[in-house]
N, C-alpha and C positions, 0 to 999 in steps of 0.2 A: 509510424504508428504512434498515437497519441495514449497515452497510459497514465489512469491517476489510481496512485497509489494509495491504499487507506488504512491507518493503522486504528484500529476501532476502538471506543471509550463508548463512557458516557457523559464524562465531565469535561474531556477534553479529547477531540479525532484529533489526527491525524491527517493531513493530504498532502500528497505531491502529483505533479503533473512531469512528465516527459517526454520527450519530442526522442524517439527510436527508430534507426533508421542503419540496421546490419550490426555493426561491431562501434557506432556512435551514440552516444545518450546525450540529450541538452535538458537540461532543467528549465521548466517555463514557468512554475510559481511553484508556490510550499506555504502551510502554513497549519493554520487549527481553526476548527468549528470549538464551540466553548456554549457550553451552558450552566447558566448560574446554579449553586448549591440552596438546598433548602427550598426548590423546585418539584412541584408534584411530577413526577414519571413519566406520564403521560406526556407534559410541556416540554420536557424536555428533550424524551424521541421526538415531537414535532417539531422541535427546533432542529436537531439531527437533521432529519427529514427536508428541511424547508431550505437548509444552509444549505448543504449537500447537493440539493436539486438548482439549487444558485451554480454554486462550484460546477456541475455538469454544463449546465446551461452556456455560461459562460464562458470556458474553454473545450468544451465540446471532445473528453476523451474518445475513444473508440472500446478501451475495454478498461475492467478494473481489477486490483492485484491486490487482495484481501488479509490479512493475517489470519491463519484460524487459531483458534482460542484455545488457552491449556489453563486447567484448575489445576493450582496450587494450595493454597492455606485459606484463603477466605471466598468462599464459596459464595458468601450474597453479591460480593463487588465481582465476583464473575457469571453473576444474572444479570446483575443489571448492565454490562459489557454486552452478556450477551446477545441484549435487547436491544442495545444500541445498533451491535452487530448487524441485527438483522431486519431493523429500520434502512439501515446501508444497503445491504444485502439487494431489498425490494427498491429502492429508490434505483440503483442500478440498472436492476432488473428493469424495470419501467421504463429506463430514459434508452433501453434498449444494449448495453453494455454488457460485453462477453465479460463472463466475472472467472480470473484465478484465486484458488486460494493456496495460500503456502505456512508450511510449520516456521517459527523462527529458526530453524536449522538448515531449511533453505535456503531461505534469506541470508544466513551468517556464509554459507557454503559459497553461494552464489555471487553473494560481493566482496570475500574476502579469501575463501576458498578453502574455508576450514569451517563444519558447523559447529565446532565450539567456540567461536572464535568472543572476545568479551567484547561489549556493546562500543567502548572506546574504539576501537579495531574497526569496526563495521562505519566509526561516524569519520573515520581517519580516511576510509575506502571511499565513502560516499565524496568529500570532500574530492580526494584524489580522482578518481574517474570521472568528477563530473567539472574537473580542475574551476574549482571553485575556492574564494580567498580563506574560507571558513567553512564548518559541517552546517547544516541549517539547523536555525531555532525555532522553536524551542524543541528537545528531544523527541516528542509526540509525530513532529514536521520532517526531522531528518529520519524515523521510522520510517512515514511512509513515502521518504525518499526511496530510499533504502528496500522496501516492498516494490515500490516500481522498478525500481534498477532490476529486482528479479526477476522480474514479469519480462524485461527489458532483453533481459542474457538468456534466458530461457529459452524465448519466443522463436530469438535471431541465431539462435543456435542451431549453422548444421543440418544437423540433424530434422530440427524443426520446419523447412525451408519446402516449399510445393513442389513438388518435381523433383526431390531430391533421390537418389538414386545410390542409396547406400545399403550394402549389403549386410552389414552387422549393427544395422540398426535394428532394433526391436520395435519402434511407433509406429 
């Protein structure tokens, strides 16, 4: 399963792309959509929008593995997140992609196996499982490593698996 991962902004996403296949992750690219500051709203989801529809196009995911969004302290830079969000959201949608979304504490659970685990931790994990020389740059990029990976362990977990034939599961 191909999984890109997307850690959502508006100044700067997040992407990772993954190649999942059981109990193996391969990392196929990473990096950031960016749009310039000082930028009317609008240009800027279009640019979201237009990169992003590149990035699909491109590598050709199968699904995608979201962050959802938590307000903390300033509430306007978690609008316009969430606008970006959900430019991602529909470009997804469109190019036909099963979409997860996961809290950071998933995320942190998932790759590291503690959800409170500190963002060092996670970029230490990401590196390691994915036995790579270094975490990916910039931090935006090894996020939504990092969101794939969970989409990744989730997926092929078990539990998750068609035919699976377990009796104390709940799914």
């Amino acid at each position: 399963m191909r999984i890109l991962g997307l850690d959502p902004g508006i100044a700067t996403i997040g992407f990772g792309i993954l190649d999942a296949d059981r109990s193996r992750q391969r990392l196929v690219t990473c990096g950031v959509i960016t749009t310039p500051a000082h930028t009317p709203l609008t240009s800027r989801l279009d640019q979201i929008y237009t990169d992003l529809e590149e990035v699909i196009r491109t590598y050709h995911p199968e699904v995608m593995s979201i962050e959802e969004l938590f307000f903390y302290n300033n509430i306007t830079t978690g609008i316009s997140v969430a606008q970006g969000r959900g430019v991602a959201l529909l470009c997804a949608f469109r190019a036909g992609l099963s979409i997860y979304e996961y809290t950071p504490m998933q995320v942190k659970q998932a790759v590291v196996g503690y959800g409170l685990a500190e963002k060092k931790q996670v970029m230490d994990m990401v590196k390691r499982i994915l036995n790579l020389p270094a975490p990916p740059k910039p931090d935006d990029a090894a996020d939504a490593v990092a969101l794939a990976l969970c989409h990744a362990r989730s997926a092929t977990s078990l539990l998750n698996l068609e035919g699976a034939n377990n009796p104390c599961s709940t799914i």
